[in-house]
C-alpha positions as a Python dict, from the first residue, in 0.01 Angstrom:
ca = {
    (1, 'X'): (0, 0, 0),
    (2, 'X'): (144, 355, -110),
    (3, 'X'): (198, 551, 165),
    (4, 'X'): (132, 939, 191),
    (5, 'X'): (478, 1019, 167),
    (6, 'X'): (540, 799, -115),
    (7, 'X'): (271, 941, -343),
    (8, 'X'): (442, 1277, -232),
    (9, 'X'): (749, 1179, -318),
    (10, 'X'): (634, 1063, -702),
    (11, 'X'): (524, 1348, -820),
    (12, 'X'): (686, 1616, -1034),
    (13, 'X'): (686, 1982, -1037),
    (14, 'X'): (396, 2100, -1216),
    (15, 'X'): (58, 2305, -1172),
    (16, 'X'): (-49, 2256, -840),
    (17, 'X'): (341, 2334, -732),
    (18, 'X'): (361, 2680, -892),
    (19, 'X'): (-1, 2801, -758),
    (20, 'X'): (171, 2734, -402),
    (21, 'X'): (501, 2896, -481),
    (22, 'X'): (330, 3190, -590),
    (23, 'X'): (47, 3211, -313),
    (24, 'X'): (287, 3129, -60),
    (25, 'X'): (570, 3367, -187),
    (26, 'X'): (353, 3666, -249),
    (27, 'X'): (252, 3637, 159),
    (28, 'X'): (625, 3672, 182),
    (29, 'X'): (656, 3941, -19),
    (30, 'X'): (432, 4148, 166),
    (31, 'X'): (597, 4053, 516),
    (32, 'X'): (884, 4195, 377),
    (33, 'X'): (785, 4494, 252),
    (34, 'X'): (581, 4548, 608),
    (35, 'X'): (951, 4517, 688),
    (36, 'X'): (1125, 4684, 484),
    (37, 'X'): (973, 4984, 435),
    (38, 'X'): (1055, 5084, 816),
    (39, 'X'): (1345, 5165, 702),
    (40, 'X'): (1220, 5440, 410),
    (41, 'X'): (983, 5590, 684),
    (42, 'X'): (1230, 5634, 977),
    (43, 'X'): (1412, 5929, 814),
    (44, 'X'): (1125, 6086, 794),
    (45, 'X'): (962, 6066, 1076),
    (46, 'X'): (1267, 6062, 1263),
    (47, 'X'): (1254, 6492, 1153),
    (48, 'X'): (874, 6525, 1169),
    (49, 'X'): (851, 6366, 1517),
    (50, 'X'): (1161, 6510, 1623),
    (51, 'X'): (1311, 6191, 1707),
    (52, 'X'): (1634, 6068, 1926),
    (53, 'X'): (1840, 5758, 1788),
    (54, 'X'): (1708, 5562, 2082),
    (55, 'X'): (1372, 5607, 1978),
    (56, 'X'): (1429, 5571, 1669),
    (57, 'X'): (1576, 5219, 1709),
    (58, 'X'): (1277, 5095, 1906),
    (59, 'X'): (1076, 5187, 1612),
    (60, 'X'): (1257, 4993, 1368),
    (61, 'X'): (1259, 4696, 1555),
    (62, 'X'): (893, 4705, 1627),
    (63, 'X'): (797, 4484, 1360),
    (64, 'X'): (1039, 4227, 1490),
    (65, 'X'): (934, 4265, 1853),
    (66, 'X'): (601, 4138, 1681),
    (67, 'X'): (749, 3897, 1495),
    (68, 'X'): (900, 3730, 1800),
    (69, 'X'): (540, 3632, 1955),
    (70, 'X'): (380, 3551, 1540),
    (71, 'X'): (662, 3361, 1487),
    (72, 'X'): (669, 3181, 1821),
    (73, 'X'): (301, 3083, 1830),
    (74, 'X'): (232, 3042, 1459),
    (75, 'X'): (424, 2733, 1456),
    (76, 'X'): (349, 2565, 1788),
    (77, 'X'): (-43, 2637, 1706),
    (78, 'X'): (24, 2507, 1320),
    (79, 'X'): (138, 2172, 1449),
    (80, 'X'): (-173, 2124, 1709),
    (81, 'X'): (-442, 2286, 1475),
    (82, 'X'): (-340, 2284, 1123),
    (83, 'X'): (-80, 2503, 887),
    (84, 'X'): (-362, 2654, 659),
    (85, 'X'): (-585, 2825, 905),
    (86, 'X'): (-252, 2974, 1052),
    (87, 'X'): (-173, 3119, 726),
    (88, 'X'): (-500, 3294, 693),
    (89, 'X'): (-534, 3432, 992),
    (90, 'X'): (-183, 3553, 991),
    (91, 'X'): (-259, 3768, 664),
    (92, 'X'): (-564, 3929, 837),
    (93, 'X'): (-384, 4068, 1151),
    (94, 'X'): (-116, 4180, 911),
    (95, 'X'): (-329, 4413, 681),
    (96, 'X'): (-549, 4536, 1001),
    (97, 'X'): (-283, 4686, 1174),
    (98, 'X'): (-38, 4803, 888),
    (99, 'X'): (-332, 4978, 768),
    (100, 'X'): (-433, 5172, 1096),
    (101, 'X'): (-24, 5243, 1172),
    (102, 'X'): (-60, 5430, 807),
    (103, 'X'): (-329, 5663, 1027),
    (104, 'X'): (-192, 5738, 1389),
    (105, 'X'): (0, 6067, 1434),
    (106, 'X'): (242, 5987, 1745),
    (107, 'X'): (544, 5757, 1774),
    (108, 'X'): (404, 5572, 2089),
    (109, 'X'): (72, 5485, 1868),
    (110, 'X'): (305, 5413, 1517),
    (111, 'X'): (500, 5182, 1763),
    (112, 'X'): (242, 4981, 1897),
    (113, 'X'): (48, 4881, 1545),
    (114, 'X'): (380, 4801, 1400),
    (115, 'X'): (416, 4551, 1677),
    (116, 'X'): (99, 4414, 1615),
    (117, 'X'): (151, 4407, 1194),
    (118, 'X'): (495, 4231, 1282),
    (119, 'X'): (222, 3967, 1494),
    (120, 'X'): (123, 3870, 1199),
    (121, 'X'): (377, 3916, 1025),
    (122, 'X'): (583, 3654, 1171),
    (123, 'X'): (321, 3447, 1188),
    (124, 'X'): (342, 3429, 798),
    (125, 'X'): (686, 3383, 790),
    (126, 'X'): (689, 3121, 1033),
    (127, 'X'): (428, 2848, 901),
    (128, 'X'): (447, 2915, 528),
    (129, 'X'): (782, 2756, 458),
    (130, 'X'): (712, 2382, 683),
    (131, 'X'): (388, 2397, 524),
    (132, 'X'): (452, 2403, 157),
    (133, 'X'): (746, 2204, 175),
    (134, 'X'): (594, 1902, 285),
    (135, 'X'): (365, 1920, -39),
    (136, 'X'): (734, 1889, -236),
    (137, 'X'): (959, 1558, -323),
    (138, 'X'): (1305, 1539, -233),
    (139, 'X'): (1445, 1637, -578),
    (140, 'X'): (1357, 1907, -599),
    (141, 'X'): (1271, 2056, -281),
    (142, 'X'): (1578, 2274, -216),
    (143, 'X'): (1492, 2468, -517),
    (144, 'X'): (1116, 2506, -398),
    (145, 'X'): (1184, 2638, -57),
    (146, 'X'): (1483, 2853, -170),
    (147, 'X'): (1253, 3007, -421),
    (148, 'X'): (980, 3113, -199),
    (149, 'X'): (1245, 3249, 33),
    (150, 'X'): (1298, 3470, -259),
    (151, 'X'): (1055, 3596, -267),
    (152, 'X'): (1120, 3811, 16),
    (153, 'X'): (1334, 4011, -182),
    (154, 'X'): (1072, 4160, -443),
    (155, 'X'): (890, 4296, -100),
    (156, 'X'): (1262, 4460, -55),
    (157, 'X'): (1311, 4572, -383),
    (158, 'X'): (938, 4755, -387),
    (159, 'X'): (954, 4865, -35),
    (160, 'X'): (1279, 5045, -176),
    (161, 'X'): (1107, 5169, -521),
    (162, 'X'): (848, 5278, -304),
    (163, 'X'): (1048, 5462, -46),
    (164, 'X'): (1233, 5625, -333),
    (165, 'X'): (954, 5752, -541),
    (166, 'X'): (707, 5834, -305),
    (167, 'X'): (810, 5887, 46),
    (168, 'X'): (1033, 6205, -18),
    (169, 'X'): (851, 6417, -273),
    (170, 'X'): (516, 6421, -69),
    (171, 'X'): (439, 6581, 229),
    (172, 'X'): (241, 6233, 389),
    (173, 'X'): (430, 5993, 146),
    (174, 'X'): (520, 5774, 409),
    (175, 'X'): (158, 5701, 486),
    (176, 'X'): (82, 5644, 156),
    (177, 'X'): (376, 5382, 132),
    (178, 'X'): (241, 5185, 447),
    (179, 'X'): (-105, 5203, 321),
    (180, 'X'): (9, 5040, -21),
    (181, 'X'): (158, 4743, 128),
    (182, 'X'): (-110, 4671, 298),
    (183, 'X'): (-401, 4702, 85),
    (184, 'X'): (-319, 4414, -217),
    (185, 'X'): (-331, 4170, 97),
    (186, 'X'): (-689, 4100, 136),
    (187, 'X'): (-666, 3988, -278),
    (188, 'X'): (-431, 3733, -153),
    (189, 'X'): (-635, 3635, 152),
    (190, 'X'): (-910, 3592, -122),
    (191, 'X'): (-701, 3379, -337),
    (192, 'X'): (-586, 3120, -42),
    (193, 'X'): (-934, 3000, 37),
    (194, 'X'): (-861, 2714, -159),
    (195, 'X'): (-552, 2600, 1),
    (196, 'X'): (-577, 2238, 98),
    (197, 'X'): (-410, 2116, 474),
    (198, 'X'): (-84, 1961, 413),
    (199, 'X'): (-114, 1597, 365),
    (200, 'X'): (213, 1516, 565),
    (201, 'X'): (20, 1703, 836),
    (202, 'X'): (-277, 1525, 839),
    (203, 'X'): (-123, 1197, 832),
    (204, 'X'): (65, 1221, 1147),
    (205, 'X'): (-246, 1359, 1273),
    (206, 'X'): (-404, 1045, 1233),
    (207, 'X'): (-618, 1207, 927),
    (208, 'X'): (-548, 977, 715),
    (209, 'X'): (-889, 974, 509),
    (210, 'X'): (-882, 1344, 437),
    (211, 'X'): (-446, 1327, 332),
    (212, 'X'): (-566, 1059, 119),
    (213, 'X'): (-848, 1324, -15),
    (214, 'X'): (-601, 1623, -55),
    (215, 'X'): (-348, 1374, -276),
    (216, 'X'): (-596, 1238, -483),
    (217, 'X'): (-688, 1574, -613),
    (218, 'X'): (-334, 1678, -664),
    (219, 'X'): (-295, 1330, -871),
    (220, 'X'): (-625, 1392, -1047),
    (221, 'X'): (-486, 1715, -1194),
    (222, 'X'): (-160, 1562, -1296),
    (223, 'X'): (-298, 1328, -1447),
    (224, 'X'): (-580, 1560, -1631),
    (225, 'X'): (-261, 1844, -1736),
    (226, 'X'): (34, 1598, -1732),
    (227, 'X'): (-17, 1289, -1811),
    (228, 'X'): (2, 936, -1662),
    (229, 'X'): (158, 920, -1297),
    (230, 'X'): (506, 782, -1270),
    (231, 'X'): (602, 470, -1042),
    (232, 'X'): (601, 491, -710),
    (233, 'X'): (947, 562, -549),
    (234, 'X'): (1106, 299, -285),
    (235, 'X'): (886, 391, 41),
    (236, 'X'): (1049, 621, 292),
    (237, 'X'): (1149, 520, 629),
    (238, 'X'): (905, 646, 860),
    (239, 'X'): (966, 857, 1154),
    (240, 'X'): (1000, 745, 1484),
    (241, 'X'): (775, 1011, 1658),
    (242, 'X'): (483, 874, 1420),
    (243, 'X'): (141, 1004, 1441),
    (244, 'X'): (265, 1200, 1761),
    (245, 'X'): (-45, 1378, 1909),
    (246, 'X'): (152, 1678, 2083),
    (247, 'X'): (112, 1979, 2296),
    (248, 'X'): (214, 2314, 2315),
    (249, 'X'): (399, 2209, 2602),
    (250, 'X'): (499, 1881, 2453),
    (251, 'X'): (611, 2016, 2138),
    (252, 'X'): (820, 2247, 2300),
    (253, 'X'): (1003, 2011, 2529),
    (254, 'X'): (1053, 1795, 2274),
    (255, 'X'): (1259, 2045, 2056),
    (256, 'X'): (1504, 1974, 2330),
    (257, 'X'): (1530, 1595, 2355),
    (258, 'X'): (1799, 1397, 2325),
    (259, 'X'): (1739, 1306, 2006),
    (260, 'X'): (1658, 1649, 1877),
    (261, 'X'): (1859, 1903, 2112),
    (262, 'X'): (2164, 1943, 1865),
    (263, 'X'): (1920, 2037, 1545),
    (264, 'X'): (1754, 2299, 1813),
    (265, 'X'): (2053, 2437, 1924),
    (266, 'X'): (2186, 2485, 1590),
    (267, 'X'): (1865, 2577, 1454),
    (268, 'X'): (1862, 2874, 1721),
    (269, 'X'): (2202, 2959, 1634),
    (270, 'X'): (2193, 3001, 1255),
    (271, 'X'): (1827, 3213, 1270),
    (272, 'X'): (1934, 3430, 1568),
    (273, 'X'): (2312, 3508, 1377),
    (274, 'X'): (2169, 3562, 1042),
    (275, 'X'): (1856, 3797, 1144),
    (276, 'X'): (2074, 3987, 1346),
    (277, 'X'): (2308, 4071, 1085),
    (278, 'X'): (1999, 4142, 818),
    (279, 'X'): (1781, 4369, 985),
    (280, 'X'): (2094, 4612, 1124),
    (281, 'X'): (2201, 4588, 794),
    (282, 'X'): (1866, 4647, 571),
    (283, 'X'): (1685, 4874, 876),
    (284, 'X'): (1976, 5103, 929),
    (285, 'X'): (2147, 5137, 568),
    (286, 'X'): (1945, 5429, 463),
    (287, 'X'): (2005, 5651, 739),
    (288, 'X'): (2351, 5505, 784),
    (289, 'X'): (2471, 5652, 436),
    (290, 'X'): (2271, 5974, 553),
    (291, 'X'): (2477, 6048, 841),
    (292, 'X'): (2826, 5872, 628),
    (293, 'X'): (2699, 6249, 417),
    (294, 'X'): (2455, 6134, 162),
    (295, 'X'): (2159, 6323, 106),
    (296, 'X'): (1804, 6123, 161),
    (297, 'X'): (1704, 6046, -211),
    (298, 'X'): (2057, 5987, -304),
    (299, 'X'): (2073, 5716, 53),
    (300, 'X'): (1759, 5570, -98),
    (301, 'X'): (1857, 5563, -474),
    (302, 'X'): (2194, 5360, -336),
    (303, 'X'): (1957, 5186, -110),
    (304, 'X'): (1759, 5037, -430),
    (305, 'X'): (2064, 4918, -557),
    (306, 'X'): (2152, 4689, -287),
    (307, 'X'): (1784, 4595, -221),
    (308, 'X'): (1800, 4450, -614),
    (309, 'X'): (2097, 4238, -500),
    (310, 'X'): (1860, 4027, -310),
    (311, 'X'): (1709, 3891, -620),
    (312, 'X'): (1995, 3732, -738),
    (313, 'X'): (2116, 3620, -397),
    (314, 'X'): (1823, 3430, -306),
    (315, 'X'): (1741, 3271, -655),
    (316, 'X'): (2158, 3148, -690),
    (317, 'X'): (2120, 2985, -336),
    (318, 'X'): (1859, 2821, -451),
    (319, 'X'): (1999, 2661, -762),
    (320, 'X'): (2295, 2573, -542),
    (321, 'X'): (2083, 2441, -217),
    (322, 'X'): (2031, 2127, -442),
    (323, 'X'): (2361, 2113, -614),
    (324, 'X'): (2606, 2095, -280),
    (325, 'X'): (2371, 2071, -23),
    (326, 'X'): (2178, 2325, 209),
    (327, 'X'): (2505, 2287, 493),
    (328, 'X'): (2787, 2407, 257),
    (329, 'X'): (2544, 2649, 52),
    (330, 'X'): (2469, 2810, 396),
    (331, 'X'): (2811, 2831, 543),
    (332, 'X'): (2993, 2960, 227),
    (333, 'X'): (2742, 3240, 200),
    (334, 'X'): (2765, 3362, 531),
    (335, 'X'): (3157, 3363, 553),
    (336, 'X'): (3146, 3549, 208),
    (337, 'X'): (2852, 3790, 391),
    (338, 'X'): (3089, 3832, 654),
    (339, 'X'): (3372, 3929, 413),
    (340, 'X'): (3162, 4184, 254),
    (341, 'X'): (3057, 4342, 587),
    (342, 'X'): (3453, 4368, 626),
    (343, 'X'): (3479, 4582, 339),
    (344, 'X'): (3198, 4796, 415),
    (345, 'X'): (3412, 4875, 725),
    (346, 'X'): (3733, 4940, 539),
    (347, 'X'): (3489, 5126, 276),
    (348, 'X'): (3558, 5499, 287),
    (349, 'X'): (3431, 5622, -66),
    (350, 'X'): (3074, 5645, -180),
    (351, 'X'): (3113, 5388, -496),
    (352, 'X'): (3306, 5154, -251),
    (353, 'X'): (3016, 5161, 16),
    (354, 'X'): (2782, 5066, -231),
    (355, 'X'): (2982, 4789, -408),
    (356, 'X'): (3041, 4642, -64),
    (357, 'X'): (2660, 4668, 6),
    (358, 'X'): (2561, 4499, -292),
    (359, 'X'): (2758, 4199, -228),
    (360, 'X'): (2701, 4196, 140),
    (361, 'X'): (2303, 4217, 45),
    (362, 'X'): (2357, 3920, -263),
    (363, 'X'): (2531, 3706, 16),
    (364, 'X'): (2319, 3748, 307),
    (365, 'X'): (1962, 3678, 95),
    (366, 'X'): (2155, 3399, -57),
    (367, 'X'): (2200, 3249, 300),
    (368, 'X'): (1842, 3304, 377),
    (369, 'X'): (1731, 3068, 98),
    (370, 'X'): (1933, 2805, 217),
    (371, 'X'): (1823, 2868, 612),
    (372, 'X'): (1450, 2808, 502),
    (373, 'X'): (1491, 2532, 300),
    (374, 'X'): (1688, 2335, 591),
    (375, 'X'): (1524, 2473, 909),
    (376, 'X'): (1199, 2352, 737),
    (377, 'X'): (1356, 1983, 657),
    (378, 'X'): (1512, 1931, 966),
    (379, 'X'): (1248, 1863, 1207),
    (380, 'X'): (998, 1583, 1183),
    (381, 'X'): (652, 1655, 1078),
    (382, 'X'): (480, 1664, 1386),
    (383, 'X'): (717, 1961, 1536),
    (384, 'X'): (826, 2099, 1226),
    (385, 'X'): (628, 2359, 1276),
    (386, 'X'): (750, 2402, 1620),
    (387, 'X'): (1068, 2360, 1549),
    (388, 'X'): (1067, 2655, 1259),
    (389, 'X'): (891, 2894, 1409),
    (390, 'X'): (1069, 2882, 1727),
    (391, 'X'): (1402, 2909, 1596),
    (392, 'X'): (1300, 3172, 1348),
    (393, 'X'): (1111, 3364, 1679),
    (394, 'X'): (1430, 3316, 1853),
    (395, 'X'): (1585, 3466, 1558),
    (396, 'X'): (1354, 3793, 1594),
    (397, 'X'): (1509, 3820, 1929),
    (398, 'X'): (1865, 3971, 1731),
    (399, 'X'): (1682, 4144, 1475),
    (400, 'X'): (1498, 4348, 1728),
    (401, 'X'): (1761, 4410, 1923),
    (402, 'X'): (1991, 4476, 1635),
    (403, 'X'): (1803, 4833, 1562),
    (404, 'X'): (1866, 4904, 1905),
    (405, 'X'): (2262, 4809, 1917),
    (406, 'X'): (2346, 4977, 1588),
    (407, 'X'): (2130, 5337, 1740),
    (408, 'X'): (2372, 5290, 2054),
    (409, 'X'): (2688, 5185, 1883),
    (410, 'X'): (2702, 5388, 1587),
    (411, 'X'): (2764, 5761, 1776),
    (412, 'X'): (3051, 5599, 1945),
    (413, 'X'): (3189, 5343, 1702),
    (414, 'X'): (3062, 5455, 1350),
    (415, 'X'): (3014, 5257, 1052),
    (416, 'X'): (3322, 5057, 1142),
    (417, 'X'): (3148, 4902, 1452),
    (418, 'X'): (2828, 4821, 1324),
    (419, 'X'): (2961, 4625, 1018),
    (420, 'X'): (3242, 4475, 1227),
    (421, 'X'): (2986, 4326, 1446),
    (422, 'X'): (2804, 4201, 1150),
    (423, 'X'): (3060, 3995, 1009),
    (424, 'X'): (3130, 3851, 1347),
    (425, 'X'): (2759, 3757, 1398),
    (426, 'X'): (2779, 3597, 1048),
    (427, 'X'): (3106, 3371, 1104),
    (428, 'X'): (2944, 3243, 1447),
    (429, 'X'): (2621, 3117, 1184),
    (430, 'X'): (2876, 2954, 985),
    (431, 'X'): (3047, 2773, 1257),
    (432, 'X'): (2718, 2625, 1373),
    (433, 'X'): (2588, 2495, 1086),
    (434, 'X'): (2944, 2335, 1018),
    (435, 'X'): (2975, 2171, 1350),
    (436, 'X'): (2626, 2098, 1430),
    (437, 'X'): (2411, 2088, 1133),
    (438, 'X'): (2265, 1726, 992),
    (439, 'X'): (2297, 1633, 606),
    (440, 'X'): (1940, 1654, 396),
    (441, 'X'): (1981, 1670, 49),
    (442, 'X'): (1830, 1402, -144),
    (443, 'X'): (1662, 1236, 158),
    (444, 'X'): (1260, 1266, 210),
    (445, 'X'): (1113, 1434, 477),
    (446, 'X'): (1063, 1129, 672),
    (447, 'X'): (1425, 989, 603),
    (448, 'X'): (1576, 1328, 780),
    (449, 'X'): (1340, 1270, 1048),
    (450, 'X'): (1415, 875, 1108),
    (451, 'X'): (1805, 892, 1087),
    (452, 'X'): (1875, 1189, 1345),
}
């Protein structure tokens, strides 16, 4: 009898596969431009509300503080009560409170719907990735996940367009800019409805009847657009922690077993390292190159350029996440991250600053399509959504404080200390996924899970 992660496993890349890419990487997209575009409003408001650097960092890391607790929950509650439901919901706190932050005229107000947005904001990060790569075979799941990580940088990249062309030449421009990010959400709510639950899911929820269900409609349309099915693949082996009925509690303490403690720790490691780095990098760059003697639309014009750097990053690590594996694809991108945050501190010239910034932005992306793909293959189904959002909530931990560090280190230690500290954060990322990380490429789902 075929099981659920066989018929998975047999089926190719096709219809069904790019209608989940896109749904689930446009969510993405969005996140990050609810991100992003922080960093294209603090300059401004930093004037109009007459602003310290203190209080300025706590608003830039709002969205993360909010992060923290969507990321955090998303995934416990995605393992107990579904991943699709989580998804939705997540969307609908998200475009509720960006849109009221676009309204409010007083930092205190700004701060507190950001933290909420950043609720759901995480959330969406958190339980999109497990989620659609358990609908993916081995083959070619590297490229999948890596893909949808990338889309996170066209949120960047129009975040950036947007603070360029419409934040400084109006008066209210940055309200406009939050208020346009948050609107094209609720088409994308619209267009989920007809997400199905993850099979994988369901099955170690004892659902077997309605996995079942959700796979023979996915092999009905192959069949219909495709053609005939192809053979069914040698079955997996299947996880020991089989049809596990967890907790929150449960799930939790399990992350820390002795069977799963190393993936955890390294898992914690890696996301808390790598967001760090990113979000004092991406918050801070446009008022950095202000005070380094740029004006605002030439900060943001350099800004763009980095932000487009992203594309290529994340769409190269994916190519390469199933070429040398997600470990080495990882590590080599963060040491050469780190490298580039080097030269930003040896970087004295404007053209220098910005060639450093583009390959410190191509690098860092790049590492964030491998970190998706193998935080969301390292942990067995029934935590795996535990197990990512955790480590990716732990990871909002740095990038909120990261805001914060870079508005208290840069009057003392200049551009200099804040990139120095970067590539130190990124070499400790490195080191962990090295020494501690676990080998996935070409194994299923359930083989990762069963040889730990």
């Amino acid at each position: 009898m075929a099981t659920i992660s066989m018929r998975i496993e047999r089926l190719p890349f096709y219809s069904f596969h790019r209608r989940l890419l896109l749904m689930g990487g446009l969510g993405y997209t969005f996140a990050a431009m609810e991100l992003a575009v922080i960093a294209f409003v603090l300059p401004i408001l930093k004037t109009r509300w007459g602003l310290d650097s203190f209080e300025v960092g706590l608003l830039g890391s709002s969205p993360l503080i909010g992060y923290f607790f969507g990321a955090f929950t998303a995934g416990m509650m995605g393992d107990v009560i579904g991943r699709r439901s989580i998804m939705m919901w997540a969307l609908t706190i998200y475009c509720a409170a960006a849109f009221a932050s676009a309204l409010v005229h007083t930092w205190p107000s700004f701060f507190i719907l950001r933290v909420i947005a950043g609720i759901g904001g995480g959330a969406e990060s958190a339980i999109v990735a497990p989620y659609l790569s358990e609908f993916v075979a081995r083959q070619y799941r590297g490229r999948f996940t890596g893909s949808l990580a990338g889309f996170f940088s066209f949120g960047f990249v129009a975040a950036a367009l947007l603070g360029y062309f419409v934040v400084p030449p109006l008066h209210n421009g940055w309200r406009y800019v939050i208020i346009i990010t948050a609107l094209p959400v609720g088409m994308l709510l619209w267009w989920r409805r007809a997400l199905p639950e993850s099979p994988r899911w369901l099955d170690c929820r004892k659902r077997l009847g309605e996995a079942e269900a959700v796979l023979d409609e996915m092999e009905r349309e192959y069949q219909m657009r495709v053609g005939p099915l192809p053979d069914l693949p040698p079955e997996s082996i299947a996880p020991s922690l089989s049809a596990h009925q967890g907790t929150f509690i449960s799930n939790f303490g399990a992350l820390w077993s002795r069977r799963l403690a190393r993936t955890t720790a390294m898992s914690w490691i890696l996301f808390l390292t790598i967001t760090f780095t990113y979000y004092a990098f991406f918050t801070w760059i446009p008022t950095l190159l202000v005070e380094n003697g740029l004006t605002v639309t030439k900060s943001f014009s350099y800004s763009i350029a980095i932000y487009l750097a992203q594309i290529p990053g994340y769409y190269a690590a994916a190519w390469i996440n199933d070429k040398i594996g997600r470990q080495l694809s990882i590590s080599c991108f963060l040491i050469l991250g780190g490298l580039s945050a080097i030269a930003m501190t040896l970087s004295h010239a404007a053209a220098t600053v910005l060639v450093a910034g583009i390959f410190m932005s191509f690098f860092m992306n790049g590492t964030y399509a491998g970190v998706y793909t193998y935080i969301s293959e390292v942990f067995p189904t029934e935590l795996r959504g535990t197990g990512f959002g955790v480590a990716s909530s732990v990871g909002r931990i740095g990038g909120a404080a990261s805001p914060i560090i870079v508005g208290l280190i840069f009057p003392a230690y200049g551009f200099a200390g804040v990139f120095g500290l970067s590539a130190a954060s990124l070499v400790i990322g490195a080191l962990a996924v090295i020494f501690l990380g676990v080998p996935t490429l070409n194994r299923s789902l359930e083989e990762i899970a069963a040889q730990q």
